[in-house]
Each structure stands twice: as C-alpha cells, then as structure tokens.
C-alpha positions as CSV (number, residue, x, y, z in Angstrom):
1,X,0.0,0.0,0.0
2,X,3.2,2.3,0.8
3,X,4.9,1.5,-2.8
4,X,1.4,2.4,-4.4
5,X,1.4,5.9,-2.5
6,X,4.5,6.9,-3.6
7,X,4.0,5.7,-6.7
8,X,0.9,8.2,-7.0
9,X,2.7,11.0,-5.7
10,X,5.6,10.7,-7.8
11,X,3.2,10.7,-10.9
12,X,1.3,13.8,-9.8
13,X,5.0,15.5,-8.8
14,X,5.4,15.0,-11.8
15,X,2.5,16.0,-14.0
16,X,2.9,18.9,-11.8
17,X,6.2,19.4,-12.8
18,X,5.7,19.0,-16.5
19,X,2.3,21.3,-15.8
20,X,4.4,24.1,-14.1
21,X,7.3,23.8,-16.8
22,X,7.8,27.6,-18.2
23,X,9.2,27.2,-22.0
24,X,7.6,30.1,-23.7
25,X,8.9,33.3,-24.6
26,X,5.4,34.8,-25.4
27,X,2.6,34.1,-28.1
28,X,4.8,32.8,-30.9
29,X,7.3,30.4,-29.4
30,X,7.3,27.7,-27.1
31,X,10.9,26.0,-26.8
32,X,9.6,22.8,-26.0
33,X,9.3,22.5,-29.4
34,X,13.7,22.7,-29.4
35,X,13.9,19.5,-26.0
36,X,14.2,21.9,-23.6
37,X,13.0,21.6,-19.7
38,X,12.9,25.4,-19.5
39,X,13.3,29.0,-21.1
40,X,16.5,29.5,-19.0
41,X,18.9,28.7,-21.8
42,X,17.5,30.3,-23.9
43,X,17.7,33.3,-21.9
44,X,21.5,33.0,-21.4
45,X,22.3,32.9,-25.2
46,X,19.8,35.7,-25.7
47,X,21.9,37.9,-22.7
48,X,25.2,36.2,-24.4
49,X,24.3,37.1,-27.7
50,X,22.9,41.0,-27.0
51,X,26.2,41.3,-25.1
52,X,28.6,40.3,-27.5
53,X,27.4,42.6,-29.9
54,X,26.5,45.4,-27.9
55,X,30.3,45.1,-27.1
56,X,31.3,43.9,-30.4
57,X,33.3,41.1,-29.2
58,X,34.3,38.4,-31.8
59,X,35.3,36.0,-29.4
60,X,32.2,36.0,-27.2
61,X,30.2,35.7,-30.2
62,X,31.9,32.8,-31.8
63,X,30.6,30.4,-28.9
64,X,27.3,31.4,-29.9
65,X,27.7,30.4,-33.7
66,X,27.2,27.1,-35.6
67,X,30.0,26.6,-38.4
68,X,30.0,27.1,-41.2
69,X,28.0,30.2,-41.1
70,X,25.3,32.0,-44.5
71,X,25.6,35.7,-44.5
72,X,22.7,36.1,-47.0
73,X,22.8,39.9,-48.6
74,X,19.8,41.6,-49.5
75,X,21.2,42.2,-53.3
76,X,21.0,38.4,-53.6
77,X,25.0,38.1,-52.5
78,X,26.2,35.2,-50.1
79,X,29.4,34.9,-47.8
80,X,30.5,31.8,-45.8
81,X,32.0,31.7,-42.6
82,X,34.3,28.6,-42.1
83,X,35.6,29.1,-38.8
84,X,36.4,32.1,-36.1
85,X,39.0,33.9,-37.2
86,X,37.1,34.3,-40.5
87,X,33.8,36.0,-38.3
88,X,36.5,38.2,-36.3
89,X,37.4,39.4,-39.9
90,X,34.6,39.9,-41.2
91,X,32.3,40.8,-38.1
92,X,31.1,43.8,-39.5
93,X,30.2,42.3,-42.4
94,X,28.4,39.7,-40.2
95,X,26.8,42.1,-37.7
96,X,26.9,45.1,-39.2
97,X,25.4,48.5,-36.9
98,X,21.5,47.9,-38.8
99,X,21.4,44.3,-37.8
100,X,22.5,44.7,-34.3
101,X,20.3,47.4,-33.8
102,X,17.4,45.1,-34.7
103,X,18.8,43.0,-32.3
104,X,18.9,45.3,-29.7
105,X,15.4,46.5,-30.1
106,X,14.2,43.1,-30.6
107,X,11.9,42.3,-27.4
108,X,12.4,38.6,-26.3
109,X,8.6,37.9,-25.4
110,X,8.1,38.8,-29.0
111,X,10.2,36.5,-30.5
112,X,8.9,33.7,-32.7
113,X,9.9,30.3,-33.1
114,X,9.3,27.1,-34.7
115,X,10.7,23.3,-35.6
116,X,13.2,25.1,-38.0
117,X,14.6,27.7,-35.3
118,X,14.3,30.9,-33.6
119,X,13.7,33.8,-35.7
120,X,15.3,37.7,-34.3
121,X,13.9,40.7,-36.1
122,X,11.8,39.6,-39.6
123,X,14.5,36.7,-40.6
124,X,17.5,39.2,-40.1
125,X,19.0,36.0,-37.5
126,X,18.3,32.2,-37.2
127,X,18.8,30.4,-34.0
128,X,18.4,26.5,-33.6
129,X,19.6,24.2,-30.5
130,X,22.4,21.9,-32.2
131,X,24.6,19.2,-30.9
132,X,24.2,16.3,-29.1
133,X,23.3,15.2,-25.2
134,X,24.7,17.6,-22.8
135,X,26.5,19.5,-25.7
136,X,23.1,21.0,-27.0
137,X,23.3,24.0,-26.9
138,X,21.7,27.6,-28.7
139,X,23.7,29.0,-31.7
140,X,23.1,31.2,-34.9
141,X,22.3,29.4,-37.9
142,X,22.0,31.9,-40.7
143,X,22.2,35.7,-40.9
144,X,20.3,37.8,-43.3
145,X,21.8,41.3,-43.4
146,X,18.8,44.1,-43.5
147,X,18.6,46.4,-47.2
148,X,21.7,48.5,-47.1
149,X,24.0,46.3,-45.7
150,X,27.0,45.4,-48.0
151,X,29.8,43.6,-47.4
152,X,33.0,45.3,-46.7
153,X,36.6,44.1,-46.3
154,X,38.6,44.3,-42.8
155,X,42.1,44.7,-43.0
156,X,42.7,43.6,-39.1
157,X,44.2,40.5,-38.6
158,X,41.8,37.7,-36.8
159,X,43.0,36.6,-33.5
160,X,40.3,34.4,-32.4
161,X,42.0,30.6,-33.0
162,X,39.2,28.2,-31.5
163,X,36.1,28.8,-29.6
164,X,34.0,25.5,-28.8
165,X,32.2,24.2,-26.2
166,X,32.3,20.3,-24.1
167,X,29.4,19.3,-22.2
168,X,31.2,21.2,-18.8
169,X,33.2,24.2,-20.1
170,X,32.6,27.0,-23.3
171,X,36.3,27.4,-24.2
172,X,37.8,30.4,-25.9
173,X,41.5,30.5,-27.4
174,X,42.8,33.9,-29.1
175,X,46.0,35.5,-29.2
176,X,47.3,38.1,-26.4
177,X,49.9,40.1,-26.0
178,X,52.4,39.5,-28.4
179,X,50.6,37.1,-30.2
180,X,51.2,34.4,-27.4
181,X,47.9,32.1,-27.0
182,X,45.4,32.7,-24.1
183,X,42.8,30.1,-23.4
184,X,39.9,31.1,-21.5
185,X,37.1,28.7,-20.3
186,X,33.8,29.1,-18.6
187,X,31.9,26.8,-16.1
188,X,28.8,26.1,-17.7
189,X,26.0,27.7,-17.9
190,X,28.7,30.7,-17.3
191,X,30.3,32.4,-20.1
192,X,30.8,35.9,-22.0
193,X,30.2,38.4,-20.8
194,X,31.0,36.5,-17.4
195,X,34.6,36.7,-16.2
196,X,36.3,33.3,-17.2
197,X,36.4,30.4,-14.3
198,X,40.1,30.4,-15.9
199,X,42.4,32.4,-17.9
200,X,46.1,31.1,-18.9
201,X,48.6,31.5,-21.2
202,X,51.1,28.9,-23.4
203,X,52.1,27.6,-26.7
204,X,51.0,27.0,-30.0
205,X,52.1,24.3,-32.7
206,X,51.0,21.1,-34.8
207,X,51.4,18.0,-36.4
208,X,50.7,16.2,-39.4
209,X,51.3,17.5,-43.6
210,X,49.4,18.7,-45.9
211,X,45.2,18.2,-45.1
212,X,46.6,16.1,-42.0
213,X,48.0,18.8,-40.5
214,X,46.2,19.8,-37.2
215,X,47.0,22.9,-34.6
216,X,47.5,21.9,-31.2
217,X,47.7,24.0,-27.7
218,X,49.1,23.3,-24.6
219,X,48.5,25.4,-21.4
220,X,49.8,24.7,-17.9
221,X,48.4,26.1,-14.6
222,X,50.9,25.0,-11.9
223,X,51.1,20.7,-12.1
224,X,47.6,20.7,-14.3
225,X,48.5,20.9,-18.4
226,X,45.2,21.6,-21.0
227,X,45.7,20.0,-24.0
228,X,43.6,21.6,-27.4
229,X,43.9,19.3,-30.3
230,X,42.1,19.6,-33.6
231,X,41.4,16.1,-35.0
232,X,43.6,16.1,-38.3
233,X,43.8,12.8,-39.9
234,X,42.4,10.9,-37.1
235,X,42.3,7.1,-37.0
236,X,39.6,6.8,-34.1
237,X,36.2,7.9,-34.1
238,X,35.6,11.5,-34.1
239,X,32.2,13.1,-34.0
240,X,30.3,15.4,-36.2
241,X,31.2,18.9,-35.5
242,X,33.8,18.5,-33.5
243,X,36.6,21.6,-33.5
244,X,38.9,19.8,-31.3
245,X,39.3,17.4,-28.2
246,X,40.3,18.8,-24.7
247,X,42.6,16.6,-22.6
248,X,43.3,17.8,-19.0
249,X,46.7,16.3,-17.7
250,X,47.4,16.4,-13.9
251,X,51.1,15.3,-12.8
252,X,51.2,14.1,-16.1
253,X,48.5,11.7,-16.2
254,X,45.3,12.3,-18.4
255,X,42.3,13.0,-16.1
256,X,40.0,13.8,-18.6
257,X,39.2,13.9,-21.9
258,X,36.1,15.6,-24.1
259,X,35.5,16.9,-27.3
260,X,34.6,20.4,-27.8
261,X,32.1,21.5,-30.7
C-alpha cells in the first residue's frame, strides 16, 4: 500500500512538474518545441548574444555560432564563414550596426519560433539548438543582413583561433599580447560576458602535412596541463562537429578527456 502511494505522488509531482514547466517566450514560441525543460537557456544565449554585440566582441560571439555560417545579402549576395578567425574578420560584415540594432530592439517575449529555429527581427538571425546530449546547446544558424548592408573588407588581422564548447566548459582561445595564445574557459551555464572560471597563457604548434595537418595548444596552470587538439587525420572515431578534443593532464596523467564543438 506504501509503494502504491509513492508511486501516485511521484506521478502527480510529476504531472505537476511537467504542468508548471515555463518554456515560452510569449505568443509565438514555445521552446519545448527545441527538448528543452525550460526558457532558462535560452535566456543565457539571448543575454550572451545581445552582449557580444553590444560590445562587439568576436570572441564571445563565436561560442554562440554554428560553423560554417550564410551571411545572405539583400542584393542576392552570399558569404561563408568557415571558422572564427574568419567572423572576427569579417564581423562587421556579419553584424553590421542595422542588424544589431534590430537585435537590440528586438523584445524577447516577441520573438517567434518554430521546428526550423528561432527567428530575431523579420529573418535578419536564425537560432536552432544543435549538438548532441549535454553538448546542446543555442547557436546562430543563418544571418540575413537588412537592405543597405553590403559587405565590406577588414584589413585587421583575426586573433580568435578556436572557440567551442564540451558538455562542462565553453572554451575560448585567441592570441594576447604578443601574439602568445590565451585560453579562457567558462563553467557552464557561465560564459561571455561572465569573467572566465580560468584564464592562462602557453604555446602554440601542430602535427601532421598537408590536409593532416592539425593545430595543437598546450597550457599549464601550476602541475595541471590543458591539452587543445584539432582532430587532423584521425584514426579513431571522431564526432560530427567536433573543433577539437580537450585533454586535461594532472602530474602528467590524463584526467579527462572531451570533445569540444
């Protein structure tokens, strides 16, 4: 008679659950529709993404963007992004001031969403939850820059090298002073504009030839070493989408490794 009481209560905890369960935005999206439990991740890549580009930061935006990425012109012209250092390039062409002001004024109980992805504006951004298990996460899909907008080519060098995410950590590598790599990596759900749980500094360098030939980093903070490898010419599995794998070394001795999308 005890086991069937429980039983009931569990169910109506949770129907309750399910019942009480707050994943829309407004009128015209529900993110149940994208697996999700709640709104609250949603409302961290929103806050990420109005952030990086009120700030105009290349590196906090690239952990918010699926690869490769359509810049779609008005005028019928189209621009791929392959990887970070190409946005930080181009990241006015990407961005430029009219989209991120629809951004900006964009109210998020007004958004609308379906199966395909979360529209911003009238179309001018697409968001969709990609990846896998605990890697799901909310990126850009496709940008269509508003009438007026024409690309336009950046001189500046990129500095953004990877920017991925496992199922623990969003991960950030660019180039500081001097061009020497700094790897930054947030706690999840932390991350940009949030100050990094860890900030270091190391080395650069790779292996293979030719289309083998894969970038590696290696950090150190005291008798822990962070290992960034892309995954080259791999002879083991490795997964769609995957930028790199992160291996965490302590006294030497792997303690973990995870791929990073």
């Amino acid at each position: 008679m005890l086991q069937r009481c429980l039983l009931a209560v569990g169910l109506l905890l949770g129907a309750m659950s399910s019942a009480f369960a707050d994943t829309r935005l407004g009128d015209g999206c529900d993110l149940s529709i994208f697996g999700v439990a709640d709104k609250s991740e949603f409302l961290r890549f929103d806050s990420a993404l109005r952030s990086a580009l009120d700030k105009q930061d290349a590196a906090a935006l690239a952990l918010l963007v699926q690869f490769p990425l359509a810049l779609n012109y008005a005028d019928g012209g189209r621009v791929t992004l392959n990887n970070e250092a190409a946005l930080q390039k181009q990241f006015t062409d990407a961005f430029s001031p009219a989209l991120r002001e629809i951004i900006s004024q964009q109210k998020t109980e007004a958004l609308f969403c379906k199966a395909d992805g979360v529209m911003y504006g009238n179309g001018e951004i697409w968001v969709d939850r990609v990846g896998k298990g605990k890697a799901q996460q909310f990126r850009i899909i496709a940008v269509n820059e508003p009438d007026g907008s024409a690309p336009k080519t950046q001189p500046e060098a990129a500095k953004v090298q990877l920017a991925c995410s496992t199922d623990k950590f969003h991960i950030v590598i660019d180039s500081g002073t001097g061009d020497v790599p700094r790897y930054r990596s947030w706690n999840k759900p932390h991350g940009p504009p949030d100050q990094p749980a860890l900030e270091l500094t190391g080395t650069s360098g790779g292996e293979g030839t030719g289309a083998c030939f894969h970038r590696i980093w290696r950090f150190k903070n005291r008798n822990a070493d962070y290992v960034l490898s892309e995954p080259g010419c791999s002879e083991g599995s490795v997964p769609d989408k995957a930028k790199a794998q992160l291996e965490v070394l302590i006294g030497g001795k792997s303690q973990l490794t995870s791929w990073c999308y």
